[in-house]
Backbone as CSV, one residue per row, in Angstrom:
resi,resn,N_x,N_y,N_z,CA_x,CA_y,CA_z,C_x,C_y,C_z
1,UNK,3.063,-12.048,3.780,1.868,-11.237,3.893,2.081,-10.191,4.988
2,UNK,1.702,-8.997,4.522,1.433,-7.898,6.032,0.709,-7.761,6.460
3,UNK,0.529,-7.218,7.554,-0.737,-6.827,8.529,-1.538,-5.730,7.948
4,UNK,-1.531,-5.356,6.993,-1.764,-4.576,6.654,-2.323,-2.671,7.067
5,UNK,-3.191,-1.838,6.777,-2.771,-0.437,7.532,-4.251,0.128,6.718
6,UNK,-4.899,0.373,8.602,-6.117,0.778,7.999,-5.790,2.274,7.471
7,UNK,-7.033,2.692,6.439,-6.920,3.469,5.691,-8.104,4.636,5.776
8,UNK,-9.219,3.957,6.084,-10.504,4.816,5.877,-11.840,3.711,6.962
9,UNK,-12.847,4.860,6.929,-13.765,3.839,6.930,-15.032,3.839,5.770
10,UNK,-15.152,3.628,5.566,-16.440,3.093,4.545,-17.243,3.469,4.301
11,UNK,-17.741,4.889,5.252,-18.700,5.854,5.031,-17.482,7.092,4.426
12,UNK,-16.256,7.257,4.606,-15.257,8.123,3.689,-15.448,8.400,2.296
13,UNK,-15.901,6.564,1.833,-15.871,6.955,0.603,-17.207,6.999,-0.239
14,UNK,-17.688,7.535,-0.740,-18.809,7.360,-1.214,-18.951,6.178,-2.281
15,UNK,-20.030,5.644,-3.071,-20.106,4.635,-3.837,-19.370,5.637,-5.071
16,UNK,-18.577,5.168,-6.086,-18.756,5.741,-7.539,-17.312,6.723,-7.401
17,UNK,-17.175,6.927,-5.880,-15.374,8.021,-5.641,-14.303,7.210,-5.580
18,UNK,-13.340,7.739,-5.110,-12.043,7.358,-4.237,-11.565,7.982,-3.622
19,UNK,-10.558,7.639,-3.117,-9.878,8.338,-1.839,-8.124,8.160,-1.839
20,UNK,-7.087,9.372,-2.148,-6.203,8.704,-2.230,-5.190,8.453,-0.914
21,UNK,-4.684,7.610,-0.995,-3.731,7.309,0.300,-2.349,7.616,-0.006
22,UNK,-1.395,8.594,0.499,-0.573,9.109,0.229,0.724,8.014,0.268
23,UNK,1.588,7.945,-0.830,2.915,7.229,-0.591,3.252,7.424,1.395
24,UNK,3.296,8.168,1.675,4.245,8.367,2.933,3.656,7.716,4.002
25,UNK,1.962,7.079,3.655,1.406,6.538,4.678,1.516,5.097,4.340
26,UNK,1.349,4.699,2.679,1.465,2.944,2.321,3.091,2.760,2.113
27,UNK,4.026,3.827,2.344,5.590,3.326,1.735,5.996,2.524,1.042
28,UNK,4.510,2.887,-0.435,5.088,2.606,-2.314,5.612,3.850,-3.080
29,UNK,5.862,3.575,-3.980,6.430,4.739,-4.810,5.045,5.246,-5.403
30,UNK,4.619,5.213,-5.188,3.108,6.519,-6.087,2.212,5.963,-4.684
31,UNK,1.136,7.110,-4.573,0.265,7.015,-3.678,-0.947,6.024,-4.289
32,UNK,-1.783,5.408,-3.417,-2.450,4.379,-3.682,-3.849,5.126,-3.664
33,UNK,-5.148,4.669,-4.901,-6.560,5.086,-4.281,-7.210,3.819,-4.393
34,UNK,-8.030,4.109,-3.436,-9.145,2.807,-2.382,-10.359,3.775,-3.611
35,UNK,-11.047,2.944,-4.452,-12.019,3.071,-5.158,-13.343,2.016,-4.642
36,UNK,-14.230,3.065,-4.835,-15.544,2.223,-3.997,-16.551,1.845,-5.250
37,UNK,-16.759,1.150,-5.612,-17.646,0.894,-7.158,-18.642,0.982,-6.184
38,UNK,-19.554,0.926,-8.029,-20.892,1.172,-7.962,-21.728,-0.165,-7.073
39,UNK,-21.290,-1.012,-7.077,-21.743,-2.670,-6.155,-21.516,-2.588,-5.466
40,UNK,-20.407,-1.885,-4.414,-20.750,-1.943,-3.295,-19.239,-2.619,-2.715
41,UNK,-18.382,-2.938,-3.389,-17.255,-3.168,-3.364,-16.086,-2.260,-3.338
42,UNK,-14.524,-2.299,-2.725,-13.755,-1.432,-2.534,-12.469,-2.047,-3.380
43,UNK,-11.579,-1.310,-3.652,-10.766,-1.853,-5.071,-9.327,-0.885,-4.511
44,UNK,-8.463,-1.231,-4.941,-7.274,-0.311,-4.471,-6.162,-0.728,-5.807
45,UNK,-6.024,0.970,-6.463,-4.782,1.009,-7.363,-4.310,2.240,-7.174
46,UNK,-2.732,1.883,-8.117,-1.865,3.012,-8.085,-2.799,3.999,-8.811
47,UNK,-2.560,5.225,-7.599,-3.319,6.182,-8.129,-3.067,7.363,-9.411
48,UNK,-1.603,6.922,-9.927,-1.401,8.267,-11.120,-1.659,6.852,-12.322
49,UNK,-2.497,7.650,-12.927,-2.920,7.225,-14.363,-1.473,6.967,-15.613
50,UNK,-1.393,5.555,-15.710,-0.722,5.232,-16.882,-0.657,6.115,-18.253
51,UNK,-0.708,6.664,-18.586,-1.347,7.762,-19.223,-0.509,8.779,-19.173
52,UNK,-1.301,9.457,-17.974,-0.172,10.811,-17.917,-0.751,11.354,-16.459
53,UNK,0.208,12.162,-15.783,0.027,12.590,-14.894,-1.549,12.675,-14.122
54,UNK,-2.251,12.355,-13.806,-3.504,12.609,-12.833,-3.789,11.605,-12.183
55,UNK,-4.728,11.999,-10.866,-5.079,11.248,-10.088,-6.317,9.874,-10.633
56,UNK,-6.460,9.344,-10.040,-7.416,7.247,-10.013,-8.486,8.011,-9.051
57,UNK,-7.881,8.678,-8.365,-8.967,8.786,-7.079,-10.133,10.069,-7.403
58,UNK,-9.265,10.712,-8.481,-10.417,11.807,-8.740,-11.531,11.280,-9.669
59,UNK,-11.239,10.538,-10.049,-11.845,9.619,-11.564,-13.166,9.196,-11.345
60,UNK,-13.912,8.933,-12.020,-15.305,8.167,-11.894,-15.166,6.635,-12.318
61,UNK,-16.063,6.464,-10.892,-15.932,5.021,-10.765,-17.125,3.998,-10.923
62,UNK,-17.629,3.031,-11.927,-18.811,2.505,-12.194,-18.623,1.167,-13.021
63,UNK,-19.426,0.644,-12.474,-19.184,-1.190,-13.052,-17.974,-1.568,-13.304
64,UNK,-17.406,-1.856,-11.645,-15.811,-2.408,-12.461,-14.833,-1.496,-12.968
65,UNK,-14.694,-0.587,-13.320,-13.824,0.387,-13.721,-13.727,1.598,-13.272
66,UNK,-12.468,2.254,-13.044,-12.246,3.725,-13.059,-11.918,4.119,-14.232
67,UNK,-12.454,5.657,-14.536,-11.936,6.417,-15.714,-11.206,7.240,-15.345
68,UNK,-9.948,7.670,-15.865,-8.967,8.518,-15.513,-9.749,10.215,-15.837
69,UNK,-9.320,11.436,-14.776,-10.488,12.496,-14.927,-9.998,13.372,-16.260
70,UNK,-8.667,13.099,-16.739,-8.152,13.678,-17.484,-8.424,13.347,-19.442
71,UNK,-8.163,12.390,-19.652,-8.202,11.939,-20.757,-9.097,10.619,-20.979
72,UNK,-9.722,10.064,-20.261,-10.735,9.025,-20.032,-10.320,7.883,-20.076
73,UNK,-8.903,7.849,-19.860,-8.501,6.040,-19.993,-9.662,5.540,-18.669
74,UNK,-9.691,3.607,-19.300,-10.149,2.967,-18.058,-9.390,2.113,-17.909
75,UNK,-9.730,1.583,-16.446,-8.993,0.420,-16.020,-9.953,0.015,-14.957
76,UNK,-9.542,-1.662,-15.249,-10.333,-2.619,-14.792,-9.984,-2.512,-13.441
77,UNK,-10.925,-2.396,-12.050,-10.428,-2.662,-10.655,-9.802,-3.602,-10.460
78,UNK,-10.648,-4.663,-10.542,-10.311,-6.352,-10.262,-8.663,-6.433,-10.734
79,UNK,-8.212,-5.718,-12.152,-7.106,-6.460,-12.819,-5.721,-5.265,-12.625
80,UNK,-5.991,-4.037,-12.885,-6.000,-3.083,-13.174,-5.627,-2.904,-15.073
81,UNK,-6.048,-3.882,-15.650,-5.729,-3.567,-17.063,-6.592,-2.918,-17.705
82,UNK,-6.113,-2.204,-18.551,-6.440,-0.688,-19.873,-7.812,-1.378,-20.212
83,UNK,-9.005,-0.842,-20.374,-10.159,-1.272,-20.776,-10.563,0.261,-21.551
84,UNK,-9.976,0.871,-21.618,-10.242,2.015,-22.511,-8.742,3.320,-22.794
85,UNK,-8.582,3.271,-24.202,-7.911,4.102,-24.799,-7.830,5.845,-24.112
86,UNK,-6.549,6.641,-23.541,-5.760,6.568,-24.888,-4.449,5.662,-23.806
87,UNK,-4.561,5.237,-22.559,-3.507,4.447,-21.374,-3.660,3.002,-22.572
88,UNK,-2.226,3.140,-22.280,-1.604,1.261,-23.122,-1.374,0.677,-21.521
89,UNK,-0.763,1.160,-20.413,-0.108,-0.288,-20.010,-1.099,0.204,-18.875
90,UNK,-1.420,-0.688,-18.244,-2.442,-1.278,-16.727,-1.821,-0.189,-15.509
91,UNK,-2.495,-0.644,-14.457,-2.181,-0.284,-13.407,-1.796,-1.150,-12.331
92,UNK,-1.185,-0.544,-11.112,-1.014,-1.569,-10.322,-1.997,-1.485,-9.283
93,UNK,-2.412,-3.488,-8.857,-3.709,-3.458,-8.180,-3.085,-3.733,-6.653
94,UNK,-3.942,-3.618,-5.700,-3.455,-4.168,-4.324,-4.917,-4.353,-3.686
95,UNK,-4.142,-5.209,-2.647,-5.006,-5.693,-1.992,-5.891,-5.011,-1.087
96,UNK,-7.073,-5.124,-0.942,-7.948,-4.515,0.055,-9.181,-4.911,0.949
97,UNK,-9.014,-5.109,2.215,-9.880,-5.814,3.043,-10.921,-4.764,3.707
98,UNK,-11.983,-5.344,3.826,-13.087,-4.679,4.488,-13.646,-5.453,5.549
99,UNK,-13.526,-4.942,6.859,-13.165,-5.436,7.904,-14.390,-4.665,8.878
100,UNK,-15.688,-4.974,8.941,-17.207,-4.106,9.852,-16.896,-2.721,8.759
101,UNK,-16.341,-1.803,9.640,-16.704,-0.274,8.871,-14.856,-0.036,8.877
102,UNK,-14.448,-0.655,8.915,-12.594,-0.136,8.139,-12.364,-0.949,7.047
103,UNK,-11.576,0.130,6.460,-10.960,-0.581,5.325,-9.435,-0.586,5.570
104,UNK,-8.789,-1.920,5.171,-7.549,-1.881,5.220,-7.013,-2.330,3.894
105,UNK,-5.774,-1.767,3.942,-5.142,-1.676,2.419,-3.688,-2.664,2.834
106,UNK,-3.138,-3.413,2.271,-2.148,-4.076,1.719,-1.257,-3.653,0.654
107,UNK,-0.423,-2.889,0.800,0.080,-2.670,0.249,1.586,-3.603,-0.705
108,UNK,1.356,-3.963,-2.069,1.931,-4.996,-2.720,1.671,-6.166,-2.923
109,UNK,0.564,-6.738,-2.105,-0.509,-7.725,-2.174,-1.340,-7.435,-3.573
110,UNK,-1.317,-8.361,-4.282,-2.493,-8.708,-5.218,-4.014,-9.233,-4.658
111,UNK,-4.526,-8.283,-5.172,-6.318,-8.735,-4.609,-6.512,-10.512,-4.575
112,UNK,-7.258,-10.510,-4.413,-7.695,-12.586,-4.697,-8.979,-12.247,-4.685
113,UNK,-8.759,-12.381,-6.501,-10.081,-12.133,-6.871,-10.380,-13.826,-7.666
């Protein structure tokens, strides 16, 4: 497990956005977005869409899912798997702690959901 690397705080992101965190700050191969659903919860996936080129973080975010801004795939936060056409394969999820008003991200950690 890592110590993981705060990222934001919690008023950054609004309910329903994201925010992306650049590869050079989590040192994965694609940059990561911290998605804030509509409940009130914070979610963290690879941010380029299975699909095709675009950002997770620009996407709209509501019950559980982001929609990609481009072509409308979804994907499940919790899992990151395809919950809407035209993305076949999932995304990758990571872990994310909310800690008073920071959020910290884990990078390669699976949520424990």
């Amino acid at each position: 497990m890592t110590e993981g690397i705060k990222v934001a705080k919690n008023s950054d992101i609004p309910e329903g956005e994201g925010l992306a965190i650049p590869r050079s700050i989590t040192g994965t191969d694609d940059d990561i977005a911290i998605l804030h659903d509509t409940d009130g919860t914070f979610w963290a996936l690879n941010d380029t869409c299975t699909h095709q080129v675009a950002s997770l973080a620009e996407g709209w975010v509501e019950d559980g899912t982001v929609e990609c801004p481009i072509h409308a795939s979804r994907f499940c936060l919790k899992s990151g798997r395809v919950s809407g056409l035209p993305a076949t394969r999932g995304a990758v999820c990571h872990r994310v702690e909310v800690r008073g008003e920071d959020i910290w991200l884990f990078p390669g950690e699976s949520p424990a959901v």
